[in-house]
ZAKEPA-548566 format. One record per residue (C-alpha): x, y, z. Coordinates in steps of 0.02 Angstrom, whole numbers, padded with zeros to 5 digits, always signed. Each point is the difference from the previous one (the first is absolute). Layout:
XYZ
...
***
This chain:
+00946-01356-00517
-00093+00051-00171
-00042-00134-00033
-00070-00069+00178
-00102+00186-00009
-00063-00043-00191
-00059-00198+00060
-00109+00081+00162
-00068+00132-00129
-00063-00131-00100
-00058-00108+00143
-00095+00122+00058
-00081+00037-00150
-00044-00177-00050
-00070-00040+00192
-00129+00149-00046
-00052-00031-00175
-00139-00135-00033
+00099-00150+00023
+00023+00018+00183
-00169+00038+00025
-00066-00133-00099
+00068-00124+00080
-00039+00078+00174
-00192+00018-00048
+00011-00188-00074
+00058-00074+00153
-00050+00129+00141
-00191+00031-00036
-00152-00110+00002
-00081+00059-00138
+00015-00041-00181
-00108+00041-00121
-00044+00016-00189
-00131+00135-00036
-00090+00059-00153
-00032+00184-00040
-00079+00085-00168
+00089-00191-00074
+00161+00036+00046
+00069-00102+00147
+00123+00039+00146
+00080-00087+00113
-00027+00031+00192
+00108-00018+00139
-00085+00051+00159
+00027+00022+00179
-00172+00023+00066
-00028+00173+00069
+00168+00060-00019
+00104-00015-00198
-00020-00064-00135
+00105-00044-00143
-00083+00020-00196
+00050-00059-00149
-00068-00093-00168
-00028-00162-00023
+00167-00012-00085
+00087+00059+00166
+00159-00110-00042
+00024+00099-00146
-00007+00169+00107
+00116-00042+00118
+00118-00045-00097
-00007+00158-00110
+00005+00085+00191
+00150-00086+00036
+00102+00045-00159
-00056+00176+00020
+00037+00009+00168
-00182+00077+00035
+00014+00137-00113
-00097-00065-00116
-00148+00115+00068
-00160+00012-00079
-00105+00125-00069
-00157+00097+00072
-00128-00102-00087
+00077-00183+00055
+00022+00053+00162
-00183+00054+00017
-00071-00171-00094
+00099-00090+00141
-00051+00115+00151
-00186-00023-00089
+00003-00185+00014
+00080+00000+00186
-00130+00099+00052
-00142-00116-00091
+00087-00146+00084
+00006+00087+00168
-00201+00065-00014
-00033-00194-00053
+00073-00055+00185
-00003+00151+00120
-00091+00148+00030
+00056+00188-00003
+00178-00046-00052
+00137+00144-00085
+00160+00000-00024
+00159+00075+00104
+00136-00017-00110
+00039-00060-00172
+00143-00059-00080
+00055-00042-00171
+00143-00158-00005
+00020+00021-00170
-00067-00128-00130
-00185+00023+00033
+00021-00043+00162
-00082+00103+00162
+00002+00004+00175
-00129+00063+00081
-00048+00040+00187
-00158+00007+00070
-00121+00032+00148
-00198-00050+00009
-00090+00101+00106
-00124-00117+00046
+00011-00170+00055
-00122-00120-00080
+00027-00068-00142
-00099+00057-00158
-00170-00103-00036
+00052-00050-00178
+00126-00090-00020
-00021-00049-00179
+00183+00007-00094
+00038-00116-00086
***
């Protein structure tokens, strides 16, 4: 019985670190995009309107060092704001009036982010890269 109690502890804890998610946001959203910020680059999963997953460009490498960790592999104050930074830069490049609801850190450089737009046109510029 330990044991069956140890393998859903660590089921559990695997279906919420970066892996699972990756692989939801890969398959389950329409959006999928590289974008550039003060030269560094990030990796965007989005569901318009609603979440978005962020990452670098060398996501592969964060979710695996999610996985190992388990997701505890959080991140510090000033990563987490360069990656909330460039969300919001990629959301002001598509939408208008846009902030976020919740925020969560996977582990391994790797965010999930919810969102709501307040209005609903699209922003004028929609120059990324």
């Amino acid at each position: 019985m330990t044991k069956l109690l140890a393998v859903v502890a660590v089921l559990t804890l695997v279906s919420s670190c970066g892996l699972a998610k990756a692989i939801d946001y890969s398959l389950l959203v329409p959006e999928h995009v590289e974008f550039e910020l003060d030269g560094k680059c990030y990796g965007i999963e989005n569901q318009p309107r609603e979440r978005m997953l962020i990452t670098d460009c060398g996501g592969y490498l964060n979710v695996l060092q999610s996985t190992f960790t388990l997701g505890l592999s959080l991140s510090s104050e000033r990563t987490l704001k360069s990656y909330s930074d460039a969300a919001k830069a990629y959301l002001d490049s598509k939408y208008e009036g846009c902030e976020f609801s919740e925020v969560t850190d996977l582990g391994g450089r790797i965010f999930e982010m919810y969102y709501f737009c307040e209005g609903r046109q699209e922003a004028s510029d929609q120059s990324f890269l």
